[in-house]
C-alpha positions as CSV (number, residue, x, y, z in Angstrom):
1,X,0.0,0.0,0.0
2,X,1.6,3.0,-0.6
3,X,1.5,5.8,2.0
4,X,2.8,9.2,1.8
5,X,2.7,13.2,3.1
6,X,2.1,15.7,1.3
7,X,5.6,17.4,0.4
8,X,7.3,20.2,1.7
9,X,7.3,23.4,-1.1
10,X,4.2,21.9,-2.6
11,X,2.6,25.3,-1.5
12,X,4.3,28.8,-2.3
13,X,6.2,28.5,0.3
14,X,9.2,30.9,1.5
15,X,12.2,30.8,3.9
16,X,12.5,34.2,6.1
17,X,15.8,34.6,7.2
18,X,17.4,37.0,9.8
19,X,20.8,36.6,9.5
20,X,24.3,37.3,11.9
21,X,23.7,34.5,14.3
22,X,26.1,31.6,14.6
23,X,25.3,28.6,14.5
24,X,25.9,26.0,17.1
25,X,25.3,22.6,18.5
26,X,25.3,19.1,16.9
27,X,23.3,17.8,13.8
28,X,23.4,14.3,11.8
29,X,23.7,14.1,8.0
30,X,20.3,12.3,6.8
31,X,20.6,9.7,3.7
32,X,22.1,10.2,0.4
33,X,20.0,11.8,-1.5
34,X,21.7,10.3,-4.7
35,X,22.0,7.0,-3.5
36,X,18.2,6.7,-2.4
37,X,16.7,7.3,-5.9
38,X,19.1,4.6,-7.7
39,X,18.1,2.1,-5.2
40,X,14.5,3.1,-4.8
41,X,14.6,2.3,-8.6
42,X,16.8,-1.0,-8.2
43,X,13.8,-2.7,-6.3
44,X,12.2,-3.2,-9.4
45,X,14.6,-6.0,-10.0
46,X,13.2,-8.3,-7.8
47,X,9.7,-9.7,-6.8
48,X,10.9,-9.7,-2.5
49,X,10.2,-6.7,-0.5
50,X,13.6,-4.6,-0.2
51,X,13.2,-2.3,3.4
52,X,15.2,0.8,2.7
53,X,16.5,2.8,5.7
54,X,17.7,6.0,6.3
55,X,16.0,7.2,3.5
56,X,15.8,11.1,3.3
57,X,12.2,12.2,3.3
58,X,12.4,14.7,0.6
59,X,10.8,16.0,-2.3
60,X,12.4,13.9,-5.2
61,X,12.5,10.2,-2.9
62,X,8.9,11.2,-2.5
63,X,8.6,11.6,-6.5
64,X,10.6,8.3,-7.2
65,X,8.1,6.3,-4.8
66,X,5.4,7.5,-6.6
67,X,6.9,6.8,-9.9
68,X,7.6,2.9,-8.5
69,X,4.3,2.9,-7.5
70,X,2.5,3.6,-10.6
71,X,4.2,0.9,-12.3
72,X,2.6,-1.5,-9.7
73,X,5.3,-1.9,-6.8
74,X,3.8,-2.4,-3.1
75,X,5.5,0.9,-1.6
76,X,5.0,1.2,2.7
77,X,6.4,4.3,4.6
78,X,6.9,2.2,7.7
79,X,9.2,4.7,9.7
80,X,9.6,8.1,9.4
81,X,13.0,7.3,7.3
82,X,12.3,3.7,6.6
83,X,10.2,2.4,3.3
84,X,9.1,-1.1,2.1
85,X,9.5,-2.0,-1.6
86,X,8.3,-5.1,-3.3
87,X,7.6,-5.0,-6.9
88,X,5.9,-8.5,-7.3
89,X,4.1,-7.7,-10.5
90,X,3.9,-4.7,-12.0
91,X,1.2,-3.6,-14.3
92,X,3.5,-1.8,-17.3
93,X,7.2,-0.8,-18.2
94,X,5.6,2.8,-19.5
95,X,6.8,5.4,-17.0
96,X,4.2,8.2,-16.2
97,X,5.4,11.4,-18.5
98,X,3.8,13.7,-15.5
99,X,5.8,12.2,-12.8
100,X,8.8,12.1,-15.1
101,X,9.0,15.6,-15.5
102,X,9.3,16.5,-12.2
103,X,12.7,14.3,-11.4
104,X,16.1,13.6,-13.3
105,X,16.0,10.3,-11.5
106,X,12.9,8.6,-13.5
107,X,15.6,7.9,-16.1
108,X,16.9,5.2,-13.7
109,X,13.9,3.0,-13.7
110,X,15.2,2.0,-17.0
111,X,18.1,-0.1,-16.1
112,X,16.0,-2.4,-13.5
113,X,12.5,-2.6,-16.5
114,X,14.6,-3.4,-19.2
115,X,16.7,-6.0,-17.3
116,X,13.7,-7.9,-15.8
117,X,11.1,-6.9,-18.3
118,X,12.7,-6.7,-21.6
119,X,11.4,-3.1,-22.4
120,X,10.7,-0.2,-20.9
121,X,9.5,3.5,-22.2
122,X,10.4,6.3,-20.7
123,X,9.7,10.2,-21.3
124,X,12.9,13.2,-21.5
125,X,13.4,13.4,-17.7
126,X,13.6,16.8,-15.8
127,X,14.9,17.9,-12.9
128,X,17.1,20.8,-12.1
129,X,17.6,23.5,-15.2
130,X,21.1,23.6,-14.7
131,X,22.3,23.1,-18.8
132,X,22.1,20.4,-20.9
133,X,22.3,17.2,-19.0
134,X,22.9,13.9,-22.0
135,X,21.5,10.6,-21.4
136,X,23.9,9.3,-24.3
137,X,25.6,7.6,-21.9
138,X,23.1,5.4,-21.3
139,X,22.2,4.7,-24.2
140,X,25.3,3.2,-25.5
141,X,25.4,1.0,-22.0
142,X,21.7,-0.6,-23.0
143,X,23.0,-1.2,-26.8
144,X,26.3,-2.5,-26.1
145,X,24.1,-5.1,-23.8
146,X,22.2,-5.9,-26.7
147,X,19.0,-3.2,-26.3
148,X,17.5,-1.5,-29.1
149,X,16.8,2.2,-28.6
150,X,14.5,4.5,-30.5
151,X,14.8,8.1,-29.4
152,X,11.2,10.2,-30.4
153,X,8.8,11.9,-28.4
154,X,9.9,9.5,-25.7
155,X,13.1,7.0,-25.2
156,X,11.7,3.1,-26.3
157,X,14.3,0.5,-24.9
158,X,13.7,-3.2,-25.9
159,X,15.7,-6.2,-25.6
160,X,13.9,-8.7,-27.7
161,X,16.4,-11.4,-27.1
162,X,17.3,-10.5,-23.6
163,X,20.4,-8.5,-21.9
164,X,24.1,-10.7,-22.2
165,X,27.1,-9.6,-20.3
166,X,29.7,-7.5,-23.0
167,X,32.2,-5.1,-22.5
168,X,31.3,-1.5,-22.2
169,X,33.4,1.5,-22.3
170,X,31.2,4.4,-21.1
171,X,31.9,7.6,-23.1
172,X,31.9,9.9,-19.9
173,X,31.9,8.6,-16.1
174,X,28.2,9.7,-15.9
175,X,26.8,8.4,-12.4
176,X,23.3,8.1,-13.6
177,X,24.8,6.5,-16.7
178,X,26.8,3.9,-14.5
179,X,24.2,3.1,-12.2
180,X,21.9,2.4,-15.3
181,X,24.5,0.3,-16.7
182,X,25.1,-2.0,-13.6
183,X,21.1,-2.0,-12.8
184,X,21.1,-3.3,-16.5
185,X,23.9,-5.9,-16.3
186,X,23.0,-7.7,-12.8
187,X,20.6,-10.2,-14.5
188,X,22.3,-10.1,-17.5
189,X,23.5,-13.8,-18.4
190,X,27.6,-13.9,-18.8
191,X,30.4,-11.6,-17.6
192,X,30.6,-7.5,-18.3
193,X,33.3,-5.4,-17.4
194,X,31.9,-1.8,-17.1
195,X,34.6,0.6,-18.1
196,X,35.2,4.3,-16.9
197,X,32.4,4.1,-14.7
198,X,31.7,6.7,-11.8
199,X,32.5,5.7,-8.4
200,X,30.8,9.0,-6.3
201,X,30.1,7.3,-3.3
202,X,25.9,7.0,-3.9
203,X,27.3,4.6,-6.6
204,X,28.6,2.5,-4.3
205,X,25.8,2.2,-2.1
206,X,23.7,1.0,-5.1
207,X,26.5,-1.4,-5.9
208,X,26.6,-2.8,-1.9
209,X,22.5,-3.0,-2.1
210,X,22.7,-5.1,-5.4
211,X,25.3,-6.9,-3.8
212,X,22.9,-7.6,-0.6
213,X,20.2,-8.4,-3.3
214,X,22.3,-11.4,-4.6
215,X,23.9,-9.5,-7.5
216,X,27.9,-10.8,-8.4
217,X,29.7,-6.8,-8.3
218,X,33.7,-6.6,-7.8
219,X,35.9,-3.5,-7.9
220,X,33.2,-1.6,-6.0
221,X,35.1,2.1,-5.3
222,X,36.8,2.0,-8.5
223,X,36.4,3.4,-12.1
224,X,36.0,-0.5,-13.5
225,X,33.3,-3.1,-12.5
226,X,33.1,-6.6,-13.2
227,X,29.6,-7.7,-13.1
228,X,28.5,-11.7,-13.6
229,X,24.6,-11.7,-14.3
230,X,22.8,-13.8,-11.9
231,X,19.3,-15.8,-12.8
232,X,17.2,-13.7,-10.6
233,X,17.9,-11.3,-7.2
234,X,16.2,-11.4,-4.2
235,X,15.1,-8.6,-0.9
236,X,17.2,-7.7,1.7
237,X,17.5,-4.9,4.3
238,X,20.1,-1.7,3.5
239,X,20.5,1.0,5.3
240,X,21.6,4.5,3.0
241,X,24.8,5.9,3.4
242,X,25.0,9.4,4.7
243,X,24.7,12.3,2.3
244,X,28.4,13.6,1.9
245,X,26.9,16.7,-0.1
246,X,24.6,17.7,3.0
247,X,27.2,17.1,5.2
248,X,29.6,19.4,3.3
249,X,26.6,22.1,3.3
250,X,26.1,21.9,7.2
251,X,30.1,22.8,7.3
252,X,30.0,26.1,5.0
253,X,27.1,27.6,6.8
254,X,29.0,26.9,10.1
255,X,31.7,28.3,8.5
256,X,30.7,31.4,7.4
257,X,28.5,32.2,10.2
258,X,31.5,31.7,12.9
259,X,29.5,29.0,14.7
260,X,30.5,25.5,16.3
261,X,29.0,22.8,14.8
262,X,29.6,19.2,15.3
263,X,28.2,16.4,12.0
264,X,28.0,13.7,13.3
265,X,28.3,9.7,12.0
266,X,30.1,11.2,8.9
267,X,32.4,8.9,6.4
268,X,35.6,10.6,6.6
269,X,37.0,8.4,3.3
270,X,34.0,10.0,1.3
271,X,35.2,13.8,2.8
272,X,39.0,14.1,1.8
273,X,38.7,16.2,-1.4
274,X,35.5,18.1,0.1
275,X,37.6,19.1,3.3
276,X,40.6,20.0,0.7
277,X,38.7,22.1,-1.1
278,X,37.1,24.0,1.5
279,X,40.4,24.4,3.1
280,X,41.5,26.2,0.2
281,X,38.7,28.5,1.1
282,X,40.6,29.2,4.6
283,X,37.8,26.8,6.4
284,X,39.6,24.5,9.2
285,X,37.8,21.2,10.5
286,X,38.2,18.6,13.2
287,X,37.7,15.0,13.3
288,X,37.1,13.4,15.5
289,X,36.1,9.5,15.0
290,X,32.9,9.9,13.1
291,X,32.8,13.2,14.0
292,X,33.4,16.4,12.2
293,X,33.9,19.9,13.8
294,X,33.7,23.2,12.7
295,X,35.2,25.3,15.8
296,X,34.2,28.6,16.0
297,X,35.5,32.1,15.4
298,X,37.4,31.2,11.8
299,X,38.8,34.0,10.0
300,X,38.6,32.6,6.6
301,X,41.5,33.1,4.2
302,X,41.9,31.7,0.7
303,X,45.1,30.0,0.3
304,X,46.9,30.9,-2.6
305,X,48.8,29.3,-5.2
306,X,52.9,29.3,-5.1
307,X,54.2,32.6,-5.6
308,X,50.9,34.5,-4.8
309,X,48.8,33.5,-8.0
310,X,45.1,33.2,-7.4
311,X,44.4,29.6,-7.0
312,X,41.4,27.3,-8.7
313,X,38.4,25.4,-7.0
314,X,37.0,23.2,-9.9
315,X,35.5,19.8,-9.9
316,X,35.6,17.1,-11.5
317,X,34.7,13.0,-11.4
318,X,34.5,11.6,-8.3
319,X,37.2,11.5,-6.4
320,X,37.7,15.1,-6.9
321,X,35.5,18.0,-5.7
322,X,32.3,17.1,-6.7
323,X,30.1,19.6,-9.0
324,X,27.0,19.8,-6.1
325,X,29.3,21.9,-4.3
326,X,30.3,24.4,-6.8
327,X,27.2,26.6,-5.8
328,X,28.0,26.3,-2.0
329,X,32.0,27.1,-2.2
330,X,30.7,30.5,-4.3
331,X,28.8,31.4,-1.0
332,X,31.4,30.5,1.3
333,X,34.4,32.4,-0.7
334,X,32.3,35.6,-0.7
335,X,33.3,35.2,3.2
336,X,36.8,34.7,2.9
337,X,39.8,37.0,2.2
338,X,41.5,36.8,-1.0
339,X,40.6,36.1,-4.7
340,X,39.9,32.1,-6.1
341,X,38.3,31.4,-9.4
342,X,35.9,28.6,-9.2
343,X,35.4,26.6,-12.5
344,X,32.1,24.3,-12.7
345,X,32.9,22.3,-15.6
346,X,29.8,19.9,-16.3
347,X,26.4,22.3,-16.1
348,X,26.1,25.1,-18.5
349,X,23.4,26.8,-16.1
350,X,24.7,26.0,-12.6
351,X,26.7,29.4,-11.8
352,X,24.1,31.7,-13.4
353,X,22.7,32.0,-10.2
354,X,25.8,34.3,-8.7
355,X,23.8,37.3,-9.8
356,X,21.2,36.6,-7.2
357,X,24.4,36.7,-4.4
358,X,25.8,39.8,-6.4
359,X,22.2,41.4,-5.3
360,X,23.1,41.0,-1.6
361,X,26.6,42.7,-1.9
362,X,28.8,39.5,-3.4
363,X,31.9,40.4,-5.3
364,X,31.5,38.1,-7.8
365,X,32.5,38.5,-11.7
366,X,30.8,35.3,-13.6
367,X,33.4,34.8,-16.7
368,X,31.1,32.8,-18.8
369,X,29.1,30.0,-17.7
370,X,31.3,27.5,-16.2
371,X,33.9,30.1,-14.6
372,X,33.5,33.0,-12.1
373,X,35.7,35.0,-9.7
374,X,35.0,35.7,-6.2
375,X,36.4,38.4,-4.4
376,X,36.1,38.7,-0.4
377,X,35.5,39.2,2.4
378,X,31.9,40.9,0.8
379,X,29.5,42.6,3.5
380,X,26.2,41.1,2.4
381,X,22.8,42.5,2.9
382,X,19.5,40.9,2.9
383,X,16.7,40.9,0.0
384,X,14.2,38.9,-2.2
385,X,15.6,36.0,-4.0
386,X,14.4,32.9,-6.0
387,X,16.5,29.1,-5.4
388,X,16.4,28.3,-9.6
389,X,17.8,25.2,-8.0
390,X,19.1,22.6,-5.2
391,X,22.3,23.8,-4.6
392,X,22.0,27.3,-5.7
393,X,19.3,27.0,-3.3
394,X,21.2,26.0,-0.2
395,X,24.0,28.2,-1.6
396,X,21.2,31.6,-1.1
397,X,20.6,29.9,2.1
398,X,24.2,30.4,3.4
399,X,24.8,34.1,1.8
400,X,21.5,34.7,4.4
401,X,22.6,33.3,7.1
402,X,25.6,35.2,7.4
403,X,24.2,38.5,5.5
404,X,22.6,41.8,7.4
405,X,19.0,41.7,8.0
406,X,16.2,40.1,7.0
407,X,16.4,37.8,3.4
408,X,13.1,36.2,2.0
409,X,14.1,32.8,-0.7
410,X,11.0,31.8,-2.4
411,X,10.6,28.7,-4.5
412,X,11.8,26.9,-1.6
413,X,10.2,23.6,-2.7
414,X,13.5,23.3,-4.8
415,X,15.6,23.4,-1.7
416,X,13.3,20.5,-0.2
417,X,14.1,18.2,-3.0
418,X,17.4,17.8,-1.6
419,X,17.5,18.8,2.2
420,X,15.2,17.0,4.7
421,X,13.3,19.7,6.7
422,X,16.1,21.9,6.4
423,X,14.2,24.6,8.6
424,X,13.7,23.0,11.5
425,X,17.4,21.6,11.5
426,X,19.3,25.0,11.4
427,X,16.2,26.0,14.3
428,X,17.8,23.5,16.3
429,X,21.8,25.1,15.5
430,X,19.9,28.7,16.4
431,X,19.6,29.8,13.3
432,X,16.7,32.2,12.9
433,X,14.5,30.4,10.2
434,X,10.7,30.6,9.3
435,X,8.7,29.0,6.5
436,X,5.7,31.0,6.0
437,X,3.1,30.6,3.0
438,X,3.3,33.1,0.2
C-alpha cells in the first residue's frame, strides 16, 4: 500500500531569514540523497520486498516512490526514514510522462524494467535546469548489452532477445549512466566489465544493495566493474549511506557564520577532497572519529597558489571536488579574504545564479558559464531572491545566514528536493529560520 505526506514546497512556500547569528550545536547528515533514488529504482529487479533505511524524506525520494508505484510496486512508509518496496508484478514498463518531468531520477527505472522486463518506455526526464544534461551515456550501455533504442517523443528501450554480459566502455563517467549500466547488467547472463564508470560514493551504495540483493559486483570504489549476471535477485534490508553533499553544506554555513557545529556519523574516506577544497577557502575542520567539527570564530582566508597566484576550486569525477558543491564554495568564498576562481565544468546553467548573491553585496564577476571570480571578504545584505535550484538554493541559504537583515528565498520547494526539513534543523543550530506561506 503505498502511503505518503504531502511534500514540503508543494505550496508557495518561503524561507524568512534573519541573519548574523552563529550557528551552534550538533546535527546528523540524513541519507544520500543520490544513493536513495538509484536504489529506490533497483527494487524493481526483484519480486521480494527490499526495506530501505535512512531514507531522506524529501521531495524527489517522494517523487521516485510514486513513480515505482505507478508501475505496480507495493511501496509502505513504515518509519519516518524507513520504506518497504516489493515489486511483485507490476502492471507496465511505460513510465508516467507527468511524474517524469518532475525528477532527473525517473531515467533510472530504465536499467531495472529493461533488465527484468525486456522493455521499458520512458519520457525526456527533468529535474534541475542547470544546462544540458545527455543521457547518451546510457544509451550506448543498454546497446552495447544488446537493447535496441528508439529516441522520439519518448526514449523506447527493448531487448527482444534479452540482456548478455559484453564489454562496455562508457563515453563519460556519468553516475546516472553507471548506475543504469550495472542495474542493466546484474541479471544479464555472462560476464561485463563496465569501463570508466563513476564511483561517487551514492554509486557505491547501489553497488553494496545489489550486492545484498544477490547480485555478483567486484571492484566496487573504482572506475572499473566486473559484473556476472545472476538468474534472478532477491530482498534484503540496507541502510543508506550518509549524504556527503549535505554534510559538506552543514560545514559552509558553520563556517561562514563563525558557529561551532559538530556532523556527526560522517564517512571521513567520502570527505578528503571536500575538506581539501574547502580548506582552500581558509575553512579549518576537526575530526574526531565519526565526528566532524567546525570550531568557532574562523577567519577565513583563501590559500593561494605558489608565488601568490590566485588559485582554482574546480570539480571534477568523483574522487575530486564534486560539482554539487560548486554553488556552496561560491557562498562561502564571498566570506573569505583573497581572490579564487571557481570553475564548474559539467552544467552550463549552474553558476548563473551568482547574480542573485551579487544582489546582496557578493563580489563576484561570472566569466562565462562554467567560470566566475570571487572576491572577499563581501558585507552582504538581505533581500528577495528565488533558489532556480538545489544547490544554488542551499548556496542563497548560506549568503542569508551570514548576510545583514532580513532575506526572504521563495521557491523553496527546490531546496526541499534535496535537504530533509532543512528549517527545522538549522532552528535546532539557532539559526533564525521561518517558512511562512506566500
Amino acid at each position: 500500500m503505498l502511503t505518503s505526506t504531502t511534500p514540503r514546497g508543494a505550496l508557495a512556500e518561503q524561507f524568512v531569514i534573519e541573519g548574523g547569528v552563529p550557528l551552534e550545536g550538533r546535527i546528523r547528515p540524513e541519507g544520500n540523497k543520490n544513493a536513495a533514488l538509484p536504489i529506490i529504482a533497483a527494487c524493481l529487479l526483484t519480486d521480494e520486498p527490499v526495506r530501505l533505511l535512512n531514507v531522506p524524506r524529501i521531495r524527489d525520494v517522494e517523487v521516485m516512490v510514486e513513480l515505482v508505484a505507478e508501475l505496480g510496486a507495493e511501496t509502505e512508509w513504515v518509519g519516518q526514514n524507513e520504506l518497504v518496496v516489493q515489486a511483485a508484478d507490476l502492471g507496465h514498463t511505460a513510465l508516467d510522462p507527468a511524474l517524469c518531468e518532475r525528477i532527473r531520477a525517473s531515467i533510472l527505472c530504465a536499467g531495472p524494467l529493461l533488465a527484468r522486463y525486456g522493455s521499458v518506455e520512458i519520457p525526456p526526464p527533468g529535474g534541475d535546469v542547470i544546462g544540458r544534461r545527455r543521457v547518451d551515456t546510457h544509451f550506448l550501455a543498454f546497446r552495447a548489452l544488446g537493447a535496441q533504442v528508439a529516441v522520439g517523443r519518448s526514449y523506447e528501450i527493448r531487448a527482444p532477445e534479452g540482456l548478455r554480459g559484453a564489454p562496455v566502455f562508457l563515453d563519460e563517467p556519468s553516475v546516472t549512466g553507471t548506475e543504469n549500466a550495472v542495474m542493466a547488467a546484474v541479471l544479464a547472463p555472462g560476464s561485463t566489465v563496465l569501463m570508466n564508470a563513476a564511483c561517487e560514493p551514492h554509486v557505491q551504495d547501489l553497488c553494496r544493495l545489489l550486492v545484498s540483493m544477490g547480485a555478483s559486483i567486484e571492484g566496487i570504489g573504482s572506475n572499473m566493474l566486473r559484473i556476472e549476471g545472476v538468474a534472478r535477485l532477491g530482498g534484503c534490508v540496507h541502510r543508506i549511506c550518509a549524504d556527503h553533499i549535505e554534510i559538506a553544506s552543514f560545514l559552509g554555513l558553520a563556517a561562514v557564520t563563525g558557529g561551532d557545529v559538530t556532523i556527526e556519523d560522517v564517512e571521513p574516506d567520502d570527505l578528503r577532497a571536500i575538506l581539501m577544497g574547502f580548506g582552500r577557502l581558509g575553512v579549518r575542520t576537526e575530526t574526531h572519529g565519526r565526528d566532524l567539527r567546525v570550531p568557532p570564530g574562523q577567519r577565513l582566508e583563501i590559500v593561494d597558489d605558489e608565488g601568490a597566484q590566485i588559485p582554482k576550486l574546480e570539480d571534477g569525477p568523483w574522487p575530486q571536488f564534486p560539482a554539487d558543491l560548486t554553488s556552496i564554495a561560491v557562498a562561502v568564498a564571498t566570506q573569505a579574504e583573497g581572490t579564487v576562481l571557481i570553475y564548474e565544468k559539467m552544467f552550463e546553467n549552474r553558476l548563473v545564479f551568482t547574480d542573485k548573491l551579487v544582489s546582496m553585496g557578493a563580489r563576484i564577476v561570472l566569466c562565462d558559464p562554467h567560470r566566475c571570480v570571487v572576491t572577499g571578504p563581501a558585507r552582504l545584505y538581505g533581500g528577495r531572491l528565488e533558489s532556480p535550484d538545489i544547490r544554488a538554493g542551499m548556496a542563497m541559504l548560506i549568503a542569508s545566514l551570514c548576510a545583514e537583515g532580513r532575506t526572504v528565498i521563495g521557491n523553496v520547494g527546490q531546496i526541499d528536493r534535496g535537504y530533509e526539513r532543512i528549517d527545522e534543523r538549522l532552528r535546532s543550530l539557532g539559526a533564525h529560520i521561518e517558512r511562512v506561506v506566500a
